[in-house]
N, C-alpha and C positions, 0 to 999 in steps of 0.2 A: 630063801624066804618067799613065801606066795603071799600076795596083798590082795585085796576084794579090788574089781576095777576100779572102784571109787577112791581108789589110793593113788593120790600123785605124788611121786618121786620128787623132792627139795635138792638140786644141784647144791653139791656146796659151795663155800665162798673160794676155794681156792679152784673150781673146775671154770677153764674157761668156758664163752660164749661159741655156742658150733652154730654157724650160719646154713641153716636148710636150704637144699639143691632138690628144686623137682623137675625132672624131665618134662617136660611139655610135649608128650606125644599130639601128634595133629589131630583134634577130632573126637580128643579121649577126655575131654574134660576139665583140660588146661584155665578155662577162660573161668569155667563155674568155680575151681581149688583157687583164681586168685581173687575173684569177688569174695567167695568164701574167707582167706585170710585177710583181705580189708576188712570186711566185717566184725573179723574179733580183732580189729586195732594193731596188726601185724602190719610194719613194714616190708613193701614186697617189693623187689626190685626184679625186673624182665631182660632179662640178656640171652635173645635167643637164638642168636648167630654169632660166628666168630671175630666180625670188626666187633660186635659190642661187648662181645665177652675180654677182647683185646681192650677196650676202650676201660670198662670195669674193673680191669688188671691195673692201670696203668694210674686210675685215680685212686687206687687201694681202696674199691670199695667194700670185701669183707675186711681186711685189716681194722678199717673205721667201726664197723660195729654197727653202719647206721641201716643196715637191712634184715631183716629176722628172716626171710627166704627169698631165693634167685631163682627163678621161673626161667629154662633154659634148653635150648630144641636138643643140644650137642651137649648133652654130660658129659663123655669121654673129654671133650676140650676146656669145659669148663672147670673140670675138676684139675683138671691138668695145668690149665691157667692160674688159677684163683685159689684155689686149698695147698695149702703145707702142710707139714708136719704140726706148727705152732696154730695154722685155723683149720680146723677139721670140718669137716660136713657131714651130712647125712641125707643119704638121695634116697626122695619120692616118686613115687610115679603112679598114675592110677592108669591102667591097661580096659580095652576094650576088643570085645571081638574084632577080628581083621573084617571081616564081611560089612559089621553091623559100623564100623569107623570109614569105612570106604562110602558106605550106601550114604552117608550124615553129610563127609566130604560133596559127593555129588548134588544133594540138594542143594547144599550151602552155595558151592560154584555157580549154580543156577543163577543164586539170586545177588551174591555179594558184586557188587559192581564196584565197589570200594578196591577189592584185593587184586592184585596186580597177574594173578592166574585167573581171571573172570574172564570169560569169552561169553558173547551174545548170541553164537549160533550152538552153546551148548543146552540154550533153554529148550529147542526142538525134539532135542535126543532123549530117546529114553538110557535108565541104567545103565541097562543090559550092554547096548550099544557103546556107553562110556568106560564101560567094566572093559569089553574087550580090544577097543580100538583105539581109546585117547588115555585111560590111565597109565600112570608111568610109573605108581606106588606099588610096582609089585614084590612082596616081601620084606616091605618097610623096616618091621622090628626087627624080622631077623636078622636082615642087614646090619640095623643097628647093633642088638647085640651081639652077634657075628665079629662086629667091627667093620665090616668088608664095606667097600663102596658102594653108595646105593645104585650106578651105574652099572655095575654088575647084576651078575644073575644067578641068583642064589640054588643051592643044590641039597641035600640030604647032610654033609659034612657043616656046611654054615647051620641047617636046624641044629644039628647033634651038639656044637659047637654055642648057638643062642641059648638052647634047654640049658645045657653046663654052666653057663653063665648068670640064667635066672638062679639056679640051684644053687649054687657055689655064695651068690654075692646077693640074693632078695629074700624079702619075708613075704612071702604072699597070702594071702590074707580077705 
């Protein structure tokens, strides 16, 4: 059956509650998706490392029910941690150009004195300079979807390997 978009699907009463997993890629709009879900009254819980994903495991925080979505850098861990069989998820993630998420990064470093990767002699540098001699983010996602460490260094099998992965397991859109 095909609905008009203005059709929303009614869970029944017997389907449980699936607690939504968005990746939080760096840079990609993490911060605007969880204002955006305050905004419509959605509990949003941020676990975007592995002590805190550890920590969220250990107080049963989807078990409780009391989050509608978990904002989170490490899917693969989180999902890992946190989802069973009995609480299921569904992972988001909004993606951005790698060029145009780097370039956002390096402003933002500029000026965040707050974040604990701020440096003051990088307000001097241009991009370009930062692009090739201080970033470390090279091949981020594929890494990520790769699986592979992002301390490595990514080759033509980890893309082939990332593409398989979007294909296989996302909706893009």
């Amino acid at each position: 059956n095909i609905h008009p978009l203005t059709f929303v699907p009614r869970p029944s009463n017997t389907a449980s509650k699936q607690t939504v997993l968005f990746w939080h890629i760096p840079k990609s709009g993490g911060s605007t998706a969880k204002a955006y879900y305050r905004c419509m009254g959605k509990t949003v819980g941020v676990v975007s490392q592995p002590d805190s994903i550890l920590r969220a495991k250990e107080k049963g925080l989807v078990e409780s029910g009391k989050v509608d979505i978990i904002f989170a850098s490490f899917p693969e861990y989180a999902i890992e941690q946190l989802f069973d069989f009995s609480h299921k998820t569904r992972v988001l993630a909004m993606f951005r150009h790698p060029v145009d998420r780097l370039v956002s990064k390096f402003y933002y470093l500029q000026m965040a004195t707050w974040e604990k990767t701020y440096k003051e002699e990088w307000r001097d540098i241009s991009v370009l300079e930062w692009a090739q001699y201080i970033n470390g983010d090279n091949n981020h996602m594929v890494k990520k979807l790769a699986g592979k460490i992002q301390t490595r260094p990514a080759n033509e099998v980890d893309l082939m390997r990332a593409k398989k992965t979007v294909w296989q397991r996302m909706i893009v859109g």
